[in-house]
Structures are given as C-alpha cells and as structure tokens.
C-alpha positions in Angstrom: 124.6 139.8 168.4 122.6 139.5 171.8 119.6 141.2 170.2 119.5 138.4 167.3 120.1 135.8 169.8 117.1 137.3 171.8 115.4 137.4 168.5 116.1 133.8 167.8 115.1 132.5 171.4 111.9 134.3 171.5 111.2 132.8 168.0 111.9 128.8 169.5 109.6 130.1 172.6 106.9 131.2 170.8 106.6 128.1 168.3 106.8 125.8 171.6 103.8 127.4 173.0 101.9 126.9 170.0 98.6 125.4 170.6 98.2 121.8 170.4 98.1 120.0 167.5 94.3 119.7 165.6 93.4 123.2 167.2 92.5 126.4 164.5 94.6 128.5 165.9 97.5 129.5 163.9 99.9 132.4 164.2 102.3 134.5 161.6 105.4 136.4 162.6 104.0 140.2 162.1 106.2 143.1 163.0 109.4 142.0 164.8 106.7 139.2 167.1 103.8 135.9 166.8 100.4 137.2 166.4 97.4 135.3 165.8 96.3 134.9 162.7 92.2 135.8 161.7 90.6 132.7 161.2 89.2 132.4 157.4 85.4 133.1 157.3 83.0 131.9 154.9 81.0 134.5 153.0 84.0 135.9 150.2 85.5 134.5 147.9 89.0 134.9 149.5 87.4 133.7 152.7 86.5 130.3 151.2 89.5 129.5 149.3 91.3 130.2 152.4 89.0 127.6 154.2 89.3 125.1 151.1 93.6 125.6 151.3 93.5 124.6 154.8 91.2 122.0 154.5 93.7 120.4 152.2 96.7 121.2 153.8 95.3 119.4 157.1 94.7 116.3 154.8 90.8 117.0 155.2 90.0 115.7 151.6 86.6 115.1 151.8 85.7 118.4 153.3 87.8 120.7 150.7 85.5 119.3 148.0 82.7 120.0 149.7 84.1 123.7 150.0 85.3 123.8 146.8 81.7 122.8 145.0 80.0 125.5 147.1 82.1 127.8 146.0 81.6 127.2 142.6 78.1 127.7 143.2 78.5 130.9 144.9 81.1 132.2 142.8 80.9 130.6 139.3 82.9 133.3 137.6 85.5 134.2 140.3 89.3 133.9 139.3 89.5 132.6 143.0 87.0 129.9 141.5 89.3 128.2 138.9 91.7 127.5 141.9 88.8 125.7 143.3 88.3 123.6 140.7 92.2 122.8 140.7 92.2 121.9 144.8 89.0 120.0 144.2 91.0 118.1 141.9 94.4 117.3 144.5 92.2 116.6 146.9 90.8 113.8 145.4 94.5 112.9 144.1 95.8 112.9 147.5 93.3 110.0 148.5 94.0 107.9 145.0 90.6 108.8 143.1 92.5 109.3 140.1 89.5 109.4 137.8 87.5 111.8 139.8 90.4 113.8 140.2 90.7 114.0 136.4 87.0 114.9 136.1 87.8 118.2 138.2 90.9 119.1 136.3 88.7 119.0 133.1 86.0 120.5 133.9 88.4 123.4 135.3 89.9 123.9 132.2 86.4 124.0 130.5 85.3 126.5 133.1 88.4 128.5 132.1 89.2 127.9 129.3 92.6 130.3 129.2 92.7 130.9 132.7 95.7 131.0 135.0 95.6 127.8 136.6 95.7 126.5 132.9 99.1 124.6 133.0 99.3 123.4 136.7 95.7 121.3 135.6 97.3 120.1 132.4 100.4 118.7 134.8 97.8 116.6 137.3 96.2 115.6 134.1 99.5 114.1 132.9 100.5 112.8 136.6 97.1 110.9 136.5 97.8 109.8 132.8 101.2 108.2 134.0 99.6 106.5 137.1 97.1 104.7 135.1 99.3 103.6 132.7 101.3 102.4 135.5 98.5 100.0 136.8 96.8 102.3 138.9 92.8 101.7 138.7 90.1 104.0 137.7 86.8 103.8 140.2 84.1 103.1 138.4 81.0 104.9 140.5 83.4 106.0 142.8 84.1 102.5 144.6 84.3 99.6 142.0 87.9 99.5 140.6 88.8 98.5 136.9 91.7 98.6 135.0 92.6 102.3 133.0 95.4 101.9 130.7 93.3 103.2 127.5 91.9 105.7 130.0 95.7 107.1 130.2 96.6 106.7 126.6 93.1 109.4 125.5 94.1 111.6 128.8 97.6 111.7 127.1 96.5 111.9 123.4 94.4 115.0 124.7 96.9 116.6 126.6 98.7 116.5 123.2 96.0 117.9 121.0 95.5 121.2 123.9 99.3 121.6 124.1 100.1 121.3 120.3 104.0 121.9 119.4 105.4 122.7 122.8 107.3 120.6 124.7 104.3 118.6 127.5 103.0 117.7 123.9 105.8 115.7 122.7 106.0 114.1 126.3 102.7 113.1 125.8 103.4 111.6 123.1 106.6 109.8 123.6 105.0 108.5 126.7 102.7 106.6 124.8 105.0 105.0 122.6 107.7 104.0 125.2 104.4 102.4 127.2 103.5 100.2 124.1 107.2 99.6 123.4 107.5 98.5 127.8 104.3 96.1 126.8 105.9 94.4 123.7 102.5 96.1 121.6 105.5 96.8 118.5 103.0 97.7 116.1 101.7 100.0 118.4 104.9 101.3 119.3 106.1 101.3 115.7 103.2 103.5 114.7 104.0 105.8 117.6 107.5 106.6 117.1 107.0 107.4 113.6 104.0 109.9 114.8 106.1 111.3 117.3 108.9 112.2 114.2 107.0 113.4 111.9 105.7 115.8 114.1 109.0 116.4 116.0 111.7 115.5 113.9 114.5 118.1 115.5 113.4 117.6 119.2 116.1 116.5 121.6 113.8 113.7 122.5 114.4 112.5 118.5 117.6 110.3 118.7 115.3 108.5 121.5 112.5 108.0 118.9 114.6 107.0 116.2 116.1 103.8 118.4 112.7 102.9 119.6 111.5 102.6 116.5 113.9 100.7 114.9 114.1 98.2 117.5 110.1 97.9 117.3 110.5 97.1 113.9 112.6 94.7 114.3 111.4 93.0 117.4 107.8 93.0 115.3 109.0 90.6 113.2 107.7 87.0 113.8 109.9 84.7 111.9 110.5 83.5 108.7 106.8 82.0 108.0 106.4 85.7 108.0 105.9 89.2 106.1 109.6 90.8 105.9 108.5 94.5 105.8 109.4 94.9 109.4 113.1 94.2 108.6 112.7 95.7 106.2 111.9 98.6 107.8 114.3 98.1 111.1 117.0 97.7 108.2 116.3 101.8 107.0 116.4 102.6 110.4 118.7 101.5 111.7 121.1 102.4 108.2 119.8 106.0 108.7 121.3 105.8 112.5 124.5 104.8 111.8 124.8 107.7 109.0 123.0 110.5 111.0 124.2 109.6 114.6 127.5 107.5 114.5 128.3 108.0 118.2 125.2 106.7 119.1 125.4 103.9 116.0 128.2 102.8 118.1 127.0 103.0 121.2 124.0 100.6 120.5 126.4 98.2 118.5 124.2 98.8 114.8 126.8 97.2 112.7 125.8 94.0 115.0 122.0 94.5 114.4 122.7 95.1 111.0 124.1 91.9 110.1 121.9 89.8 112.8 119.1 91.4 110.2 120.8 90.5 107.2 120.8 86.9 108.3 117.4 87.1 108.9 116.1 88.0 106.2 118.9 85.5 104.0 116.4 82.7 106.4 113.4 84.3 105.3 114.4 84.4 101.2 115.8 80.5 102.3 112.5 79.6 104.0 110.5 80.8 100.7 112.8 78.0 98.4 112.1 75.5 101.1 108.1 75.6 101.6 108.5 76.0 97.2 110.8 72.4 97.4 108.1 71.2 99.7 105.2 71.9 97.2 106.8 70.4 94.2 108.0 73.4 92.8 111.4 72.4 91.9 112.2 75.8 89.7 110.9 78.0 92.0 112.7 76.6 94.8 115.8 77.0 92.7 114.8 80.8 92.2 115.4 81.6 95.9 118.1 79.1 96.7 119.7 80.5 94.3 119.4 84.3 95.3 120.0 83.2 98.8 123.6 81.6 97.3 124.1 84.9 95.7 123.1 87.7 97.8 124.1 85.6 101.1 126.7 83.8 100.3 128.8 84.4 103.4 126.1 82.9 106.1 125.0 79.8 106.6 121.8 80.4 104.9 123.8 81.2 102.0 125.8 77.8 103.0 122.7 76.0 102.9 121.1 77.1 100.0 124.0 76.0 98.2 124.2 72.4 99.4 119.8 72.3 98.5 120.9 73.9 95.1 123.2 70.6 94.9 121.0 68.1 96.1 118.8 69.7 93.2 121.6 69.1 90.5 122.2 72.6 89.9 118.7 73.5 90.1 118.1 76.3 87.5 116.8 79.4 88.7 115.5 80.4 84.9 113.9 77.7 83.5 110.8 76.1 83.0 107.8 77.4 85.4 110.1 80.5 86.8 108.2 83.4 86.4 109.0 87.2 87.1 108.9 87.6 90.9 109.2 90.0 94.0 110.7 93.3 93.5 111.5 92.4 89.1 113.2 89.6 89.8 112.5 86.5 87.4 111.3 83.4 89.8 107.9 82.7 91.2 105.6 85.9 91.5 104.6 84.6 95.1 105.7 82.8 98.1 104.7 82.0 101.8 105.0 85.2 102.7 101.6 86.9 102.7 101.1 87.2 106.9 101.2 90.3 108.4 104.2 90.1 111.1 104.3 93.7 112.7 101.5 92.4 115.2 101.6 90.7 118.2 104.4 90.7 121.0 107.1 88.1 119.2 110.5 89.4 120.9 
C-alpha cells in the first residue's frame, strides 16, 4: 500500500514539475518513472505526421497544413500520407473553413481511394454537410462568405452515392428530406421521402419516412382553387399507416387527419360546383353539388351543397350540357382545378 502511495505521489510530483505551458518538451511514463520524450524530427514520414499531430493538438491550424502539404509532397504514396490529408482537413474544421476542409477530405479519398482513413473522411464530410445546411457559410476564395445550403444537399447526395445501401447512406438521405420538410420546400420533401422508401423500405428509419411524407403531402396542398392530387396522395398514406402501423396511427391521431382530409377535399369537389354556378353553368354546377350531397353528406360541405342544390330547384346533375367527367363520372369533363398545388410552402 506505501509503495502505490509512493508510486502515486511521485506521479502528482512529476506532472507539477512539468515545464511551463507553450514549451516542447513533453514527457511519457516509461518503466515504473517520467522520461522525456524525443522530439519529432522532420525528414520520415513518421517524423512528420508526428509534427503535423502536435501541431493540431496545440490548436496550431495554420501550421499543420503547412506540414501536412509538404508531406504530401514528400511522401505522395505513404499510408502515413492519407492521415495527412485527413488532419489537413480538421484543421481547417477546427477554425470554421468548412469548405476548404471539405476540399481536403475529398481529395483524400481520391488519393486513396479504399484506404483506411476511408470512413473517418466520409464522417467530416457529413459533419460539414450538416453545418451548412444549418446556416453555416461556405468562404468563397477563402475570405468572402456566401450562403451553402445546396452545397450541403450535393455533399450529402454524394456521400449517398459512395456509401450505397449501408446505413451513413440512408442518413444522408433522410437528412435531406427532414431539411426540406424543416423549410416548408413539401414538394421537395415529398419527393425525398418517397426516394428514401423506395430505396429503404424495411430500414428502422422507415416509419419516420412514411409520416413525413404523408404530412408533406398534405401540407403541399394549397387550397381548394387547387390540384387535389396531394390529398390525394396524403389520403394513401396516411390509410396505409393506420393499417401497417396502428400504434403509431394512434399515436399521430390519423383517424383525425383522415377526416380533416375528407373535408377538404368535400370543399375542393364544392369549390368546382361553385366557380361552375359562377360561369353560367347551371348543370354542371349541379354535377358536383350534387356528388358533394352524396359522397359528403355528413359535413358542412355536404350541408351546403344541398341548400345551392335547393336554391337551384333541384338542379339536375344529368341533364342537359352534363357530360362524362373526372374519374367516369357523368358531369363536366373539366373544372378549376388544373394548378399544380404540391409547390410552394402553403402550411
């Protein structure tokens, strides 16, 4: 027990007298006591990167780059080199150059190809990815900032392509859809999600996907005076969640969304016999008061399309200028319906 607190004591001596702080000197505990460590020397490889690892570690940024390009020059096909490349790269991270940082990452990975240092590169890569995305700015000749969310979107798309079927692929990918999906871009996100399902449809990360995207859909729908395909499309979603996943169907309330959808599209089908009424096109208007009454019946769109179908003396849905319309049904073969409403940021 003395002997170990001996041991200890000398230990707490020995890192008191250490020399002050900003000097080389370092020591390592070597055979039972401090000894001083050899300085690193320039002139090997393992020299170098020992130079370059201490430069870093000492927050010398500037000067580990400098290293690290000389040794690439000296020693282009060293394994000691790729590491180079790969501190080159954090120290430029360390002092927010995100885009120059990225530049030594990749051109790491094209100096080595399969090398060891492969993965760690293809990490920063997706830390710089994330930082750019959130707001960080890319310097544009080293000094002039501008903004780098498409920047982050290709680094992450890339990522993605070099990483295909594992697991820092679908992060990638999911990563760009949940940043659309934070901006309000729903198309965007829309288009994402389904991506990210098709090419992962049993990953754990799925059930996340599946929500997302039905709540893009429906969010990218911009009203009545628009196309219905996007609750149209929420509607299969979020049917096929409430079949598939019912704890989770529960969780998010999709009986609710289901009928809040419902009732929009009743307006939307209510909307077409109004903007017909308004145009003079008594029979047509009828048509989709008419289906509104039917198919509706229980909201107040189906309320109201009653009382216009009233006002209209009965309106008939069949005769005179009704043609065949959407989907088979007889009515008019077109309505106000023909803008696009996925785009945008409505919700």
């Amino acid at each position: 027990m003395r002997t170990m607190w001996r041991s200890l004591m000398a230990m707490v001596m020995a890192a008191l007298a250490l020399p002050a702080l900003g000097q080389e000197t370092e020591l390592i505990w070597k055979d039972g006591k401090w000894v001083e460590m050899a300085k690193p020397a320039e002139g090997t490889p393992e020299g170098e990167a020992a130079i370059l690892r201490q430069h870093l570690d000492r927050g010398r940024y500037a000067e580990a780059v400098k290293v690290a390009k000389r040794m690439i020059k000296r020693y282009p096909g060293h394994p000691l080199t790729e590491e180079a490349y790969g501190l080159a790269g954090d120290a430029e991270l360390r002092r927010g150059r995100y885009w120059q940082a990225y530049r030594w990452y990749e051109r790491q990975i094209a100096a080595f190809p399969g090398g060891r240092q492969l993965e760690r590169a293809l990490e920063r890569e997706m830390e710089i990815a994330k930082a750019f995305l959130a707001g960080k700015k890319r310097l544009l000749g080293g000094f002039m900032p501008i903004g780098a969310e498409k920047t982050g979107i290709e680094i992450l798309d890339r990522i993605a392509q070099r990483s295909i079927g594992s697991e820092r692929a679908e992060v990638a990918l999911l990563t760009i859809a949940d940043h659309y999906f934070d901006q309000r871009e729903w198309e965007a996100a829309c288009d994402h999600y389904q991506n990210f399902l098709a090419l992962f449809p049993k990953s754990p990360r799925a059930a996340h996907a599946e929500v997302r995207a039905a709540e893009s859909f429906h969010r990218a729908y911009r009203g009545p005076l628009w196309d219905e395909t996007p609750l149209v499309e929420a509607q299969q979603r979020y049917l096929a969640l409430r079949r598939n996943r019912p704890a989770k169907s529960a969780e998010l309330k999709v009986d609710q969304l289901l009928e809040e959808l419902r009732a929009e599209r009743a307006a939307k089908q209510y909307e077409i016999g109004q903007f017909y009424l308004r145009t003079g096109s008594k029979d047509a208007a009828a048509f989709y008061f008419a289906l509104v009454k039917k198919d509706y019946g229980d909201t107040r769109w189906g309320k109201r399309a009653g009382e216009a179908l009233q006002r209209l003396g009965g309106g008939s849905a069949t005769s005179g200028g009704a043609k065949v319309g959407p989907a088979g049904k007889r009515g008019p073969a077109a309505g106000p319906a023909g803008k696009a409403g996925a785009k945008g940021k409505s919700k």
